[in-house]
N, C-alpha and C positions, 0 to 999 in steps of 0.2 A: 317234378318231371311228369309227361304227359303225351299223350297222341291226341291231335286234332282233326276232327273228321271234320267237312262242311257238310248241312243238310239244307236240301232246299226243298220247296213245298209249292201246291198247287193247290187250289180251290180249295186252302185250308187246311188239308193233312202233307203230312212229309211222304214225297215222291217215293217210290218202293226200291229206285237204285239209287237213292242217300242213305235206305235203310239198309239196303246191301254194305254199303261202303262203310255202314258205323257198325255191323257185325266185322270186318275185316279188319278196323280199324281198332277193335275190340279185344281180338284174336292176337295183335299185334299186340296192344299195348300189355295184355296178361304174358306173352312170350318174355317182354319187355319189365314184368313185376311195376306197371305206372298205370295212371289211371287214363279210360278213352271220355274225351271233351269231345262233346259234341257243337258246332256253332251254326245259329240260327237266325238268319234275317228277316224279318216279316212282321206282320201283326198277327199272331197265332197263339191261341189258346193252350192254357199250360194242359191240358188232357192231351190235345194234339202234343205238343213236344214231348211231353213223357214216354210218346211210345216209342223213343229213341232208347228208350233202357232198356225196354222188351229184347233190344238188339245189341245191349251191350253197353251202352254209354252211361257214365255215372254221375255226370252234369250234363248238364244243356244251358248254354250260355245263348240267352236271344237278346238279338235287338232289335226294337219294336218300325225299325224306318221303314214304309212301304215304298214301293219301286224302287229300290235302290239299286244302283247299275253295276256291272261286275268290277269296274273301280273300287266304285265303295265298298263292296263286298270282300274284296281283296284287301284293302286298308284293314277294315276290320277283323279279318281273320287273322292277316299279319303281326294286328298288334296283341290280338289275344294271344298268337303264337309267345309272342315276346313273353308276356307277362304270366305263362302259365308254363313257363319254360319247356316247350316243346320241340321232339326234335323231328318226328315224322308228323309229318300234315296227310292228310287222307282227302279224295274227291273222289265222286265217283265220273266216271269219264260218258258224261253225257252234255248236251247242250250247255248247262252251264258251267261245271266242269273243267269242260274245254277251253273254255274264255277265262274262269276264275283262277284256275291252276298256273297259270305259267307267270300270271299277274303277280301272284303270292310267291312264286319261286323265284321272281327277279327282286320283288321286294326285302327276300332274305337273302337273297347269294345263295339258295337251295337248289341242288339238284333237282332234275326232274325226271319221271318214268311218265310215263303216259299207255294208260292203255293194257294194266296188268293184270295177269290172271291168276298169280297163286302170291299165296304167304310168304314174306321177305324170306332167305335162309340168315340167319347169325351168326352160323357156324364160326364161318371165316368171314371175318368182315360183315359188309351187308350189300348183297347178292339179291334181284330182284327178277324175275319172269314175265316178259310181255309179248304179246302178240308184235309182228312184222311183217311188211310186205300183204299188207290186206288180208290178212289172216291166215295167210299161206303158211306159214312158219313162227318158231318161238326166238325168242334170243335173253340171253341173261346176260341182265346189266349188274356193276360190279359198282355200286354209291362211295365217293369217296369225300363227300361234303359232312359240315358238321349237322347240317338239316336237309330235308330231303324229302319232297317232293310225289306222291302215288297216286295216281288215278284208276280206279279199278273199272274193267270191262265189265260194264249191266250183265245180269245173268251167268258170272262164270264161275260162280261158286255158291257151293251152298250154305244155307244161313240156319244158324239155332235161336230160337227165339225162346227167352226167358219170362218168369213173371217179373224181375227186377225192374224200379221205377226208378228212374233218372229224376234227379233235384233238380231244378229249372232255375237258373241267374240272370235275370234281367242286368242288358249292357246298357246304357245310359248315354255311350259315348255319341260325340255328335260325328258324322261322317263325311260332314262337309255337303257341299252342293254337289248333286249330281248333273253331267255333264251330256247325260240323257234324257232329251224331255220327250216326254210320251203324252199324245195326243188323241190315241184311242184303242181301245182292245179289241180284236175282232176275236171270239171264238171261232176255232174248227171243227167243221163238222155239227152235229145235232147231240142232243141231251144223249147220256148213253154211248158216248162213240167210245172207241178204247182208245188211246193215246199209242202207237206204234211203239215209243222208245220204252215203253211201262208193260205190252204186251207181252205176255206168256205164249198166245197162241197167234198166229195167224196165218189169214188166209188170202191166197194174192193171186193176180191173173193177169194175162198179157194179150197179145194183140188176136189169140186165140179165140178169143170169144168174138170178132170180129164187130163188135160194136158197141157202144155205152149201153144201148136196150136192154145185152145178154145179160147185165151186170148182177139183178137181180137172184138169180141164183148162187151168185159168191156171196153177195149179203147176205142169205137165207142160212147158207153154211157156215158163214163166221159168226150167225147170232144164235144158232144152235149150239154151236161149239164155245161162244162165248169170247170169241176172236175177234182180233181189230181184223181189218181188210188193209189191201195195200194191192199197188200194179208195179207192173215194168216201168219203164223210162220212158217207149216210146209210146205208150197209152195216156201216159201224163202229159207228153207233148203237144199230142194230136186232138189234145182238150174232153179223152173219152172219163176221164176222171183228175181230182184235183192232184199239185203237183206235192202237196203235203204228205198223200202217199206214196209217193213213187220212193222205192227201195233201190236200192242198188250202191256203184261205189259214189255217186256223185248225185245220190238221196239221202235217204236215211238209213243208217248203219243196224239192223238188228241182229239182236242174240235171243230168239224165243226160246222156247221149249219143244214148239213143231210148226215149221213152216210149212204149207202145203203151194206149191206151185202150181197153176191150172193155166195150158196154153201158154207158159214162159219157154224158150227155146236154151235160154240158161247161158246167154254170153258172160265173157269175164268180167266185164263192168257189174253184171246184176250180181253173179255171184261172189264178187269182193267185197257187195253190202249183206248179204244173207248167211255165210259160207259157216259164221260162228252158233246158227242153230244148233239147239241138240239134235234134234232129227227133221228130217227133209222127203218130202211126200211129191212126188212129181204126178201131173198127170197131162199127158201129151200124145197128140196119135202118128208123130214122126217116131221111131223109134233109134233112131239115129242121134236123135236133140241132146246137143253136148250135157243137159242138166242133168240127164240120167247117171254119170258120170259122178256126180258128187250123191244124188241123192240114195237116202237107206232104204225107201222104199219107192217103185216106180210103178205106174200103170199106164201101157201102151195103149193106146183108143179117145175116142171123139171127146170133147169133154161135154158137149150137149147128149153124151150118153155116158158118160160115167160120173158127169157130177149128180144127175137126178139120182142115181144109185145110192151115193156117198150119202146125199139128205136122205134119203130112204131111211138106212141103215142108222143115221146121225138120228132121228126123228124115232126110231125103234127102240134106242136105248136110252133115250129120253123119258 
């Protein structure tokens, strides 16, 4: 018996919300007295995948095929499911995630949760907790399948990391032709940019700054701070920055540790994609602007005078 986490990886090492998802997955399968299986697609180095133990996983089963599409990814984790007799499968609910999970959940007749935030209950049955309604609200789902399906929310739980090393098993098996052909990779962004979905910190601005020129100062503040950047909706629109940043419900979803909003006016689009930070920093010179509303900390005034402040101060404890 066994918990199956997927990990997925980038430029080489395993993304930081696969390594969230294999301490959850961990957490689980010790509830559970069975061992967490970690599985791994890519050509990656067994240093790289051992630090899936650091987080809990007691194997790591990789298999070496590069680009392979979330079909194949799905195959393969489905049949390790099979053969490693597992009955909760674990992902963490980001880009691929999202496409891999529901693949592996029809291939077993698994339930699915998407998008959870805490530890199953076992009490009674198996009872799960996930975000709803754009993060508005929780709901607990009540699993009545023999396997079962989790994708856990980036950022919503905290992680223990051990000195434990995970054994590394190379899979051998072939996964068939992918049905995705890839033509060219374009990086985003410059050497050094922080990946939104992977950011702890960031820092965002909207039509506030009234032009791509102003921009410079948000970059100053997220590379102090150590933060990715991101805008509004309609800054990405109007071509004042790429649309790779644009946050909101119909961007990119994040859960930081500190969003700072500068010049967002805070409609419910934007904050349906931000809403799950831990804390939220407004700074706005309308003092009416619905965002002040969610956020824990607000500051009323221009932001060509409160953000040279903020570096000031950013730049002093430096």
């Amino acid at each position: 018996m066994s918990v199956i986490v997927f990990v997925d990886n980038k430029n080489g090492a395993l993304v930081k919300s696969s390594l969230e998802a294999v301490n959850y997955a961990a957490n689980i399968a010790a509830a559970k007295s069975v061992e967490c299986i970690a599985v791994s697609c890519g050509n990656l180095s067994n240093e790289a995948l051992q630090v899936a133990g650091n987080y809990g996983a007691i194997k790591v089963i990789s298999n070496n095929t590069e680009n392979a599409d979330n079909s194949q990814i799905a195959t393969l984790v489905s049949n390790l499911v099979e053969a490693n007799s597992a009955s909760i499968i674990v992902f963490s609910h980001d880009f691929s995630g999202k496409a891999i999970a529901p693949r592996v959940a029809a291939k077993l007749d698994a339930a699915i949760v998407s998008g959870v935030v805490e530890l199953p209950n076992f009490d009674a049955g198996f009872t799960v907790k996930k975000a709803v309604f754009s993060g508005k609200a929780f709901a607990n789902y009540k699993v009545n399948t023999d396997k079962a399906v989790l994708s856990l929310l980036p950022n919503s739980l905290d992680v223990t990391i051990t000195d434990n090393v995970a054994e590394v098993i190379t899979d051998n098996s072939d996964l068939g032709v992918s049905k995705l052909v890839i033509k060219e990779f374009k990086k985003k962004g410059g050497e050094g940019v922080i990946d939104l979905n992977e950011a702890e910190l960031v820092v965002s601005a909207g039509r506030g700054l009234k032009g791509p020129e102003n921009w410079g100062m948000v970059e100053d503040l997220a590379s102090i701070l150590g933060a990715a950047t991101a805008c509004s909706r309609p800054v990405a629109d109007i071509g004042w920055r790429p649309h790779h940043e644009h946050v909101g419900q119909t961007g990119v979803a994040i859960s930081p540790n500190l969003y700072v909003a500068i010049g967002i006016s805070g409609a419910i689009q934007h904050l349906a994609g931000v809403n799950r930070s831990k804390v939220i920093v407004v700074v706005n010179k309308d003092p009416e602007a619905p965002f002040f509303k969610a956020a824990d900390y607000g500051i009323v005034g221009d932001a060509f005078e409160v953000v040279p402040k903020l570096l000031a101060a950013a730049r002093a404890l430096n």
